[in-house]
C-alpha positions in Angstrom: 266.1 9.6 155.4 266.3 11.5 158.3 266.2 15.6 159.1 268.8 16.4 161.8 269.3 19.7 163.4 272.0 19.9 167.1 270.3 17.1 168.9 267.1 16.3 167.7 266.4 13.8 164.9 263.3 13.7 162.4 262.5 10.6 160.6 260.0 11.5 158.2 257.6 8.5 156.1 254.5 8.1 154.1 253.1 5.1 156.3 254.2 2.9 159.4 256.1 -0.1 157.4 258.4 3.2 155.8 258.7 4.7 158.8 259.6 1.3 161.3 262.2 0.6 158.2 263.7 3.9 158.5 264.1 3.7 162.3 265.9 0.5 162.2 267.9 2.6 160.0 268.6 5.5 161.2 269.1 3.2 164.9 272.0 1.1 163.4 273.9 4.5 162.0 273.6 5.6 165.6 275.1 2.3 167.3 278.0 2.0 164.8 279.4 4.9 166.1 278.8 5.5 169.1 275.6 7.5 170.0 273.1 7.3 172.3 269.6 7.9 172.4 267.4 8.5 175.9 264.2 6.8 175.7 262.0 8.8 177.8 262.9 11.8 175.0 261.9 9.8 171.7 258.4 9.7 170.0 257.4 7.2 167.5 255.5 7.1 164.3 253.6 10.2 165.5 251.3 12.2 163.0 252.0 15.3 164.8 255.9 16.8 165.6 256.4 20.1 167.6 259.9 20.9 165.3 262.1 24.3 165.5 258.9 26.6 167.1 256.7 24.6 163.7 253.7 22.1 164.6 253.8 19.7 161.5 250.9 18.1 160.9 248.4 16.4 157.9 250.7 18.3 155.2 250.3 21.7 157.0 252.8 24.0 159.0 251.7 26.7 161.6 253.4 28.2 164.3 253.9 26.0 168.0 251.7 26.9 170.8 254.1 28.1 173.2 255.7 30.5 170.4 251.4 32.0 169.8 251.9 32.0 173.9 255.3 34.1 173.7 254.1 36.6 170.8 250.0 36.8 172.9 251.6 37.6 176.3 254.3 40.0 174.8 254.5 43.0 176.7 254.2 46.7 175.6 257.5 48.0 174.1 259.1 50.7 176.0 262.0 51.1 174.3 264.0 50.4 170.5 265.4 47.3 172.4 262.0 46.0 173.5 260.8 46.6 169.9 263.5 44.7 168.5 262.9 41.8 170.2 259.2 42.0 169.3 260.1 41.9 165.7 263.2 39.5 165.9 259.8 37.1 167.5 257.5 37.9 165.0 259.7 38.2 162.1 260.6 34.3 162.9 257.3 33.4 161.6 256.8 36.0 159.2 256.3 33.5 156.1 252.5 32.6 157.7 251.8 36.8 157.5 250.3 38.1 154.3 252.0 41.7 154.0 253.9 41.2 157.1 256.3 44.4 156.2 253.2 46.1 155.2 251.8 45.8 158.7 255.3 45.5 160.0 256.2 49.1 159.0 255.0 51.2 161.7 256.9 49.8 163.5 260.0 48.9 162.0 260.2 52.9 161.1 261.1 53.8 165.4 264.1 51.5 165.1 265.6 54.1 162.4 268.4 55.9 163.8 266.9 59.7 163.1 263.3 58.5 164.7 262.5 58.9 167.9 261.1 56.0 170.1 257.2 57.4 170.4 254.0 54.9 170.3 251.5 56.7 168.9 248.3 55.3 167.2 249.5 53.9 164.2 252.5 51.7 166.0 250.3 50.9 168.1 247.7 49.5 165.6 250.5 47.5 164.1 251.3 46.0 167.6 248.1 44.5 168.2 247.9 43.6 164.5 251.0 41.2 164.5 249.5 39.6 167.5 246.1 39.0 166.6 247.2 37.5 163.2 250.2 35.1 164.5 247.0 34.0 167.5 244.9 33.4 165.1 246.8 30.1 164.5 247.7 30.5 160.6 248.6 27.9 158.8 250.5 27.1 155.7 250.2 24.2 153.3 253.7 21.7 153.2 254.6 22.1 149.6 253.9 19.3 147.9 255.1 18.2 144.6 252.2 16.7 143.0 249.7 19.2 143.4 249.0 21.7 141.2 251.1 24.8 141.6 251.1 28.5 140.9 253.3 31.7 141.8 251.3 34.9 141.8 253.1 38.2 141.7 253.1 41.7 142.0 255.6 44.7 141.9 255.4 48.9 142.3 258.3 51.1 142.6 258.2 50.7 146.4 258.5 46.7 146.2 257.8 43.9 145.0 255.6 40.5 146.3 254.5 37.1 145.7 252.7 34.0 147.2 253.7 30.6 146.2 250.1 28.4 146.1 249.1 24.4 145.8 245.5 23.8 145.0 244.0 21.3 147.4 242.9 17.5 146.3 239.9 17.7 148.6 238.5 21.4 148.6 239.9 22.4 144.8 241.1 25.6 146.2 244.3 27.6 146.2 245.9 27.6 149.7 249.4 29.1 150.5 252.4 27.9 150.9 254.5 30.8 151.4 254.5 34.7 151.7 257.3 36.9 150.1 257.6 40.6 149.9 260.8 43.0 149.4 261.5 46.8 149.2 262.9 48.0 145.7 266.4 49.4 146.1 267.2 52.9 144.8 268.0 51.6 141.2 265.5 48.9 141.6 262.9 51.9 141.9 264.0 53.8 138.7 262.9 50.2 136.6 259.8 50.5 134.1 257.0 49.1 135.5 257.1 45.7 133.3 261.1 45.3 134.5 259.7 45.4 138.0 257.0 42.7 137.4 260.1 40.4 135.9 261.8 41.2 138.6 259.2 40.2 141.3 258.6 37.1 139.0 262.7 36.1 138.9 262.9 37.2 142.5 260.3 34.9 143.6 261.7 31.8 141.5 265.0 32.1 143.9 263.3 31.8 146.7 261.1 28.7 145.8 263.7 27.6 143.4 263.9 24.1 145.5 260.0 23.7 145.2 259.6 24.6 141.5 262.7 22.7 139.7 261.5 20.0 138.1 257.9 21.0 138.0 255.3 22.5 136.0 254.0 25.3 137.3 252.1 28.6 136.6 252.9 32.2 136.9 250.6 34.7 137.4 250.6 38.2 136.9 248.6 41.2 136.2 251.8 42.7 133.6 249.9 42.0 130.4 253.2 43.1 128.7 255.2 40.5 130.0 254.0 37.8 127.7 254.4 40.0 124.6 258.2 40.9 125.8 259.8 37.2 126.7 258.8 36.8 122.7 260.4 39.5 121.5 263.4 39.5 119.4 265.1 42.5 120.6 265.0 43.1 124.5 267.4 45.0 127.4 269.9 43.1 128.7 269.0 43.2 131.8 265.3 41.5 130.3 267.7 39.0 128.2 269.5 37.8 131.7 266.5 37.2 133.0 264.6 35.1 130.5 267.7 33.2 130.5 267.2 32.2 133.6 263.4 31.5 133.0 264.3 28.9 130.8 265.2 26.8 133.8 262.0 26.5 134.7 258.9 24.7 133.2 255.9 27.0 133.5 253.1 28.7 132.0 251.9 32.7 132.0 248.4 33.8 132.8 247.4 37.2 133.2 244.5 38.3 135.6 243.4 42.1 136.2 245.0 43.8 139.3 241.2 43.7 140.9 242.0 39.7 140.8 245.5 40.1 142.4 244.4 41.7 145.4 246.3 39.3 147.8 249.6 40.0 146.5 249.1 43.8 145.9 249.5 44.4 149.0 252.8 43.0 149.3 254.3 45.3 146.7 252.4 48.7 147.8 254.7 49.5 150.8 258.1 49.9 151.5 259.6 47.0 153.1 262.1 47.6 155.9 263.7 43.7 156.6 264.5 43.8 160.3 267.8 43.2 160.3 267.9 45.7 163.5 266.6 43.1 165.5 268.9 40.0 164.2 271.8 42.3 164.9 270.5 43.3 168.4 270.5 39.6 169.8 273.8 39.1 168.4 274.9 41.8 170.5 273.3 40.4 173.0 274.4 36.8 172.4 278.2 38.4 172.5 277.7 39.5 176.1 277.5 36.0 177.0 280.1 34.4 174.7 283.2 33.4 177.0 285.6 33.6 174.1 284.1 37.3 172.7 284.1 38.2 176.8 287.9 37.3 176.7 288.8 39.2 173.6 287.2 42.2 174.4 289.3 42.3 177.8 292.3 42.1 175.6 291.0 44.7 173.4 290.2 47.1 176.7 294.4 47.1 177.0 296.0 46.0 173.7 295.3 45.5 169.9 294.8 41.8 169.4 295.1 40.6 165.5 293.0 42.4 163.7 289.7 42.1 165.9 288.1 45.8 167.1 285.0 47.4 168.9 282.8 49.2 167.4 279.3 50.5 169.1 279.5 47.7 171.5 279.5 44.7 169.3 282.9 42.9 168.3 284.1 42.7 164.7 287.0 41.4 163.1 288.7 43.0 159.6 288.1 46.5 159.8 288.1 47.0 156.2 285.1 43.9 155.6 283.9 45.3 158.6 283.1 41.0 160.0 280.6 40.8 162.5 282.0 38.1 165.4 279.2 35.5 165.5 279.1 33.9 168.8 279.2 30.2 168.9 275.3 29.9 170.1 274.1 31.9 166.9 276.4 30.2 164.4 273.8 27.9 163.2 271.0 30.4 162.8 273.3 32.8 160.8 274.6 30.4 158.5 271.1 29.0 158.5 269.7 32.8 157.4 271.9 32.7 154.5 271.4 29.4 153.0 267.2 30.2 153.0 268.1 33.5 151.2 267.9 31.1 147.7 268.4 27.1 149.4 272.0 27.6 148.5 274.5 25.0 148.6 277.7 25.0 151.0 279.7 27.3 148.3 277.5 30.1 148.0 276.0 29.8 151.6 279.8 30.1 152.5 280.4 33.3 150.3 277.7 34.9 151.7 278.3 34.6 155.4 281.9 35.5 154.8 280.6 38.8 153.2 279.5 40.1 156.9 279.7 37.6 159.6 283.1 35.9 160.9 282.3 31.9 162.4 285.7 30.2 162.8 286.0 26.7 161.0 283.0 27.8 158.6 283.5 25.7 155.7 283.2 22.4 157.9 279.8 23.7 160.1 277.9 24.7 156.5 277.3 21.0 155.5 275.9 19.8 159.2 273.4 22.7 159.2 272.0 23.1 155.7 271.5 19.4 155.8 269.4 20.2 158.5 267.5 22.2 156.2 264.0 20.9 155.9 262.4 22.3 152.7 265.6 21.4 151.0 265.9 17.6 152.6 261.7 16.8 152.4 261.8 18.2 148.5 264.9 16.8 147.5 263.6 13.1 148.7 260.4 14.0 146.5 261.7 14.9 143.6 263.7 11.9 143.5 267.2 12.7 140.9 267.3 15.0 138.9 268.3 14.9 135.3 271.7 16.8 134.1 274.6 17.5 136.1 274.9 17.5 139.7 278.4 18.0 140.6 281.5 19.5 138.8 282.3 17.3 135.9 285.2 15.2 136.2 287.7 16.1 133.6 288.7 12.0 133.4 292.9 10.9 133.5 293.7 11.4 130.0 294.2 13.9 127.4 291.4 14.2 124.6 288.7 12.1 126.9 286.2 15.0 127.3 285.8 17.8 125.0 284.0 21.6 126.1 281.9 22.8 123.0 280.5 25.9 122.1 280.1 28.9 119.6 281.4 32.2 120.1 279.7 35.2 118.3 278.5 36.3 116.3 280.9 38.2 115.2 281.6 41.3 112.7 280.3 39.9 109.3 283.6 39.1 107.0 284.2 38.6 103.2 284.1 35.2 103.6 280.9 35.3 105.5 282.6 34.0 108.9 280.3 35.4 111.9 281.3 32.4 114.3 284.2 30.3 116.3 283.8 27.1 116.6 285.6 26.5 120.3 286.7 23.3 121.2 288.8 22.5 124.4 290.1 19.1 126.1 289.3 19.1 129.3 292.7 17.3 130.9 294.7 19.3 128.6 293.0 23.1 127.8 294.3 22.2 124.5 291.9 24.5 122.1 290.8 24.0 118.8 289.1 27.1 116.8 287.2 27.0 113.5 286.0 30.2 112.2 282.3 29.3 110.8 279.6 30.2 108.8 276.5 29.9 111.1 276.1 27.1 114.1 273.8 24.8 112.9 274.5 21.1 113.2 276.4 20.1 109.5 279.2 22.5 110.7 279.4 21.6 114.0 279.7 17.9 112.9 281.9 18.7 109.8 285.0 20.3 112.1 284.3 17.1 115.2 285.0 14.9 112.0 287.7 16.3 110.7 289.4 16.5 114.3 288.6 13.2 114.7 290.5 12.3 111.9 293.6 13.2 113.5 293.1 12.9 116.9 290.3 10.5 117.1 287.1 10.7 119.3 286.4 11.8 122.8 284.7 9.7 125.5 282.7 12.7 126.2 281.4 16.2 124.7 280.0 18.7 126.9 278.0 21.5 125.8 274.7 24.0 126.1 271.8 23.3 124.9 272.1 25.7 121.8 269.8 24.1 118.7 273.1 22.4 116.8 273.5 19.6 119.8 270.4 19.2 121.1 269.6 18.1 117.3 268.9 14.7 116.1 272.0 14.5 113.2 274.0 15.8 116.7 272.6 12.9 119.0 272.9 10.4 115.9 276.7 11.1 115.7 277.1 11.1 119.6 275.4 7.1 118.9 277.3 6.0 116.4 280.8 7.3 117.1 280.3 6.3 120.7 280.9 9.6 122.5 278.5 10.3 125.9 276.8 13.6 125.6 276.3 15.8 128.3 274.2 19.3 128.4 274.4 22.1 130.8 271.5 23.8 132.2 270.4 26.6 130.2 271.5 29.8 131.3 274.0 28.7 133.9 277.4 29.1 131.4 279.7 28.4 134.0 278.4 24.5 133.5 281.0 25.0 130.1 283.5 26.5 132.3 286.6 25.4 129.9 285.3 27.1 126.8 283.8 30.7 129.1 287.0 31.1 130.5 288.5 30.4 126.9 286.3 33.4 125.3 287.2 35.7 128.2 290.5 35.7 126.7 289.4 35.1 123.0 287.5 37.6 122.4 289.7 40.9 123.4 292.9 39.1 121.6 290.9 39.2 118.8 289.5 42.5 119.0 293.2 43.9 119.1 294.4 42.3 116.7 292.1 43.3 114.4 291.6 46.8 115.2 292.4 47.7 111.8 290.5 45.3 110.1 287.9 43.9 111.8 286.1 42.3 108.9 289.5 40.3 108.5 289.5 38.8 112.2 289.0 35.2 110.7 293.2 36.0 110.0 294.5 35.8 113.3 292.9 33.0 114.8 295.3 30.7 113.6 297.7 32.8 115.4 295.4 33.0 119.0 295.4 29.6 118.9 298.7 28.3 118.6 299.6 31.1 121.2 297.1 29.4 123.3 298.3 26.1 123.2 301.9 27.0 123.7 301.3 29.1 126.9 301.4 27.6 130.4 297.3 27.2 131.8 297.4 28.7 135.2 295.4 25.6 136.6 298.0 22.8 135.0 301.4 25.1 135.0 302.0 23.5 131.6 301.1 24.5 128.4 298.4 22.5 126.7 300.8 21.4 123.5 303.3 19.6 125.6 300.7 18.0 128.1 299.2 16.4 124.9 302.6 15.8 123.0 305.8 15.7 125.7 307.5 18.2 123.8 307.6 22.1 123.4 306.4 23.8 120.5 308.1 25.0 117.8 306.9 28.7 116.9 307.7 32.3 116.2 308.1 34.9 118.6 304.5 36.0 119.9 306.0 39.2 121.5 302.6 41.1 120.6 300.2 38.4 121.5 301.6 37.6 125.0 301.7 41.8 126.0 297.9 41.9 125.0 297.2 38.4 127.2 299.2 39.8 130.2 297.1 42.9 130.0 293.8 40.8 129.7 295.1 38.7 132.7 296.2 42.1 134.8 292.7 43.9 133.6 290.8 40.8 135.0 293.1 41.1 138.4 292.7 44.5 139.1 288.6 44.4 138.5 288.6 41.5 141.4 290.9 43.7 143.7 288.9 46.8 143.1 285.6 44.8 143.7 287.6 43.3 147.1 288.8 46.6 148.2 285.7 48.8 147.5 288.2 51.5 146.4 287.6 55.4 145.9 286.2 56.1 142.4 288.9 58.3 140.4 288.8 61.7 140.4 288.5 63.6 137.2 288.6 67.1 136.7 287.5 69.7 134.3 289.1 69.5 130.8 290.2 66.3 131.4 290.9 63.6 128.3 289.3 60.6 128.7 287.4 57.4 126.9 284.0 56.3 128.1 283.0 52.4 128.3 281.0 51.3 125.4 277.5 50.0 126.6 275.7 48.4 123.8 276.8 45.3 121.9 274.8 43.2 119.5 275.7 41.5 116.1 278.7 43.4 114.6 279.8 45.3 117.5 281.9 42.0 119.8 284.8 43.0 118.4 284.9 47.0 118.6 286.7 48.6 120.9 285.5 48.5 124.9 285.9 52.2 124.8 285.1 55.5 122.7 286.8 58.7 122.5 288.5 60.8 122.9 286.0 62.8 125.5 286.7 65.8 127.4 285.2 66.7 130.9 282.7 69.3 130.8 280.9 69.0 133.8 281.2 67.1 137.6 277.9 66.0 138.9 277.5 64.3 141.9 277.8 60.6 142.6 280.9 60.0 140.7 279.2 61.2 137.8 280.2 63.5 134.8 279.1 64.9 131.7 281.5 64.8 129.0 281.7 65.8 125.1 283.6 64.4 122.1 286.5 65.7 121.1 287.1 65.1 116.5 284.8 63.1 114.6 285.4 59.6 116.0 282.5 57.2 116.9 280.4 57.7 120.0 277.6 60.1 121.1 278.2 64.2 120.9 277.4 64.3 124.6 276.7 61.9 127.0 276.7 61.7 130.9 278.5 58.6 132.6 280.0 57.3 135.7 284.0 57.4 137.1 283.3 53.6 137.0 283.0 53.6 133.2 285.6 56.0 131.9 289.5 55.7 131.9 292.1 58.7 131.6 292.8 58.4 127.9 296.4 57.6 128.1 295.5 54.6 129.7 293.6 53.1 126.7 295.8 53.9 123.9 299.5 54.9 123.6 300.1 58.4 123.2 300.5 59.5 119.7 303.7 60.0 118.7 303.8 60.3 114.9 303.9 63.4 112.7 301.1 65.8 111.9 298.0 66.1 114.0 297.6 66.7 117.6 299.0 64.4 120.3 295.3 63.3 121.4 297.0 60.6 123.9 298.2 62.9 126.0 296.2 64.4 129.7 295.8 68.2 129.4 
């Protein structure tokens, strides 16, 4: 309806009638509360808008005259500062620059700390480069959703690059919409060459991610392999994650030579430094002139105040997450910054700003300025709603009105040729229900929902993925007939099934534990798990699940082993957040030492083994927090290996120390 952003107001419309309507609109809103608007300021029905430094015009974009005007009469940097702000200028507009790090780079290199500040031929060259291509008046297509659209990428060790194209109703030809390039970071750089090319193509689906939902589009690529691997069987995991997230996305591969994909080469060949130099320059800048920063630096210049410091001349706040203060007139643009990193939402824009940047009152200024967010607002109106879920699901006022579904597995193959749970949680409640199974198609599914039903009758609701036993017909033909609503998650976002993830987080290791012994035999104790489950308080309800459905406690034997190994689960998942919260120091292991190293392949069979091997003694410290290490008796695992602090544990710590007769005491540190 209408894109706002501080004080000025875009109504955007196809034709006259749509846009007079709109005004009348958007004109009431205003006088019911209060606001008012000065004539000789407003412009209406106009073809042409001079918005944010953009001209907007005839579904193009390209830079406002008096920004080319800024950028053309630009003087000669004489110093990092001067640079800075050249780049903080250009950079603005870098999306209409093919390469713009490429040609950037020269540059960008003086503002490095160890590089002293010296023009010479090749800066230079890059200085009158940026200016002669932002004079030139570029312009981008608006995205727009009916026309034919296709990503082109490319990737090399130093980065990775794409354009997002439309082709053009009147000319038939590809124009751009947007530029994108990155620089590969140290373990991006160590990726085989058809990760990279995944990469560039996942990376560049993030960024469009508002223009391509909902679409179909094409990708191209000069990777000939990447076809071949999205259909294999057996891929990495990092190739797995990915693909999983391709499957949001309706599109189509083509692969052209690299002589053909020239115009994104270019924007994979070079490293690309982001100028973040120059964004933190004019917040420095901007903090010289904040009244409130002014008047806590005085206080710092005498006394500690809260937890606020100085450090090289710009004003921070938590010295351990290191918060840059963000003064009140940059507040939009830095909240702004993040959102575009993906078109976030509030949530995520929020987490990332609060990674570096402190703004007071954050979580109520996110809303008003990424609903100023053009791309986001124009593309959203386009596409009209969308299909699925939009919002968190509402878990409804009553037990057993909205069951989470979803298969666990598979798991280590039994006697009874179980390789499955079945999980099934009420949403109001966390009640759980788990049936050990035989595969998950659709006839076992429906033969455990109907045998639940029989006791405790039908949900209003079932939520679940999209896996092939409920998105098939004899699934959609009970949903009908027994009157249930089905909803399905996007595929590859699991945290749309929250209930049942957050159930197999605990699941899983409980059973692994139990059956230690036995693993073919884990079918045994889930019986067990899950009437431990139901009779222990859910940290979101402070009740356990059996009395919220029933009123009464449940009756059961003591389940002194099951609620140690659940605490420890629970204090494992803790101390993993506060380690990640803290950045701590990496433990220190010394020669000789005992240890177990993490386990880093799983696959059919192997869910249940243990999370670590060993025993493993230190042989060798290499740098990085990094040490080789070699297996002590006959147990599972690799002869040697090298590995990280981050994946081993002193091998008391995993397993009690052995205190039995006969053979040594292998649980003890040496």
């Amino acid at each position: 309806m209408a894109v706002v952003y501080m004080d000025d107001v875009i109504i955007p419309s196809r034709d006259e009638e749509e846009g007079i309507e709109r005004l009348k609109m958007v004109l009431s809103v205003a006088e019911e509360n209060g606001l008012r608007v000065r004539w000789k300021k407003c412009q209406f029905l106009q073809r042409k808008v001079n918005f944010l430094g953009y001209i907007i015009e005839k579904g193009t974009i390209r830079p406002s005259k008096d920004k080319t005007i800024a950028i053309e009469n630009f003087p000669l940097p004489h110093d990092k500062k001067s640079l800075q702000r050249f780049l903080g200028l250009t950079s603005y507009f870098r999306r209409f620059v093919e390469g713009y790090a490429t040609i950037a780079k020269p540059l960008s290199d003086l503002l490095r700390k160890e590089n002293k500040f010296e023009l010479k031929e090749e800066a230079l060259s890059a200085f009158q480069q940026l200016k002669l291509v932002l004079m030139k008046d570029p312009v981008l297509k608006l995205f727009n959703v009916n026309a034919i659209t296709e990503v082109h990428t490319d990737a090399s060790k130093f980065g990775y690059g794409a354009v997002l194209m439309q082709k053009d109703s009147e000319d038939q030809a590809l124009h751009p919409v947007q530029y994108m390039s990155r620089k590969t970071s140290p373990a991006e750089e160590k990726y085989h060459s058809y990760e990279l090319e995944v990469l560039a193509i996942i990376e560049a689906l993030k960024k469009w991610r508002v223009y391509l939902m909902g679409i179909k589009f094409k990708i191209v690529t000069d990777c000939n392999a990447f076809t071949m691997t999205m259909k294999k069987s057996e891929v990495p995991l990092r190739i797995s994650r990915w693909a999983m997230m391709l499957q949001d996305f309706d599109y189509e591969i083509e692969h052209r030579s690299g002589s053909k994909m020239r115009h994104v080469d270019a924007l994979s060949r070079v490293s690309c430094l982001l100028i973040e130099e120059s964004l933190r320059h004019r917040l420095k800048e901007a903090q010289l002139n904040d009244g409130h920063i002014k008047a806590l630096r005085k206080i710092l210049e005498v006394n500690q105040y809260e937890d606020y410091y100085v450090h090289h001349d710009i004003l921070f706040k938590d010295p351990k997450k290191e918060l840059l203060v963000v003064p009140t007139q940059m507040e939009n643009e830095i909240i702004m910054i993040a959102h575009t990193k993906g078109h976030f939402g509030a949530k995520k824009t929020q987490d990332y700003v609060e990674k570096y940047f402190f703004i007071p009152g954050l979580a109520a200024k996110i809303p008003r300025v990424i609903g100023s967010c053009v791309e986001c607002l124009v593309v959203n109106a386009k596409l009209g709603k969308k299909e699925g879920l939009l919002a968190p699901i509402d878990k409804g006022d009553e037990p057993l009105g909205t069951y989470h579904v979803d298969h666990v597995g598979p798991m280590t193959a039994t006697k009874k040729q179980y390789n499955y749970i079945l999980v099934v949680v009420d949403a109001f409640s966390k009640f759980v229900w788990l049936y050990p199974t035989k595969d998950t198609g659709t006839d076992a599914v429906l033969d455990r929902l109907q045998k639940q039903s029989a006791v405790f009758g039908n949900p209003r609701r079932i939520i679940t993925d999209r896996g092939a036993a409920f998105t098939s017909r004899a699934f959609e033909q009970y949903c009908e007939e027994e009157g249930i609503q089905h909803l399905l998650i996007t595929t590859g976002v699991p945290r749309g099934n929250g209930q049942v993830e957050r159930m197999h987080k605990v699941l899983v290791p409980m059973l692994a534990k139990l059956s230690r012994e036995n693993p073919d035999r884990w079918y045994k104790y889930v019986d067990r798990i899950q009437q431990y489950i139901n009779s222990t308080s859910s940290r979101s309800t402070q009740h356990a699940p059996f009395k919220i459905l029933t009123g009464l406690e449940m009756r059961l034997p003591d389940f002194g082993t099951l609620k140690k190994m659940l605490e420890e689960e629970a204090n494992e998942e803790i101390q993993s957040i506060r380690d990640d919260i803290r950045g701590e120091q990496a433990d220190i292991y010394e020669l000789n030492d005992l240890v177990a190293i993490k386990r880093t392949q799983y696959g059919v069979g192997l869910k249940l083994k243990d999370k670590y091997l060993g025993p493993y003694r230190v042989v060798r410290k290499l740098r990085h927090d990094r040490y080789e290490v070699e297996k002590v008796g006959e147990g599972e695992g690799p002869r040697h290996t090298s590995t990280v602090s981050e994946y081993m544990k002193r091998w008391s710590s995993v397993f009690e120390p052995n205190t039995g007769s006969g053979g040594p005491n292998v649980g003890s540190e040496h």
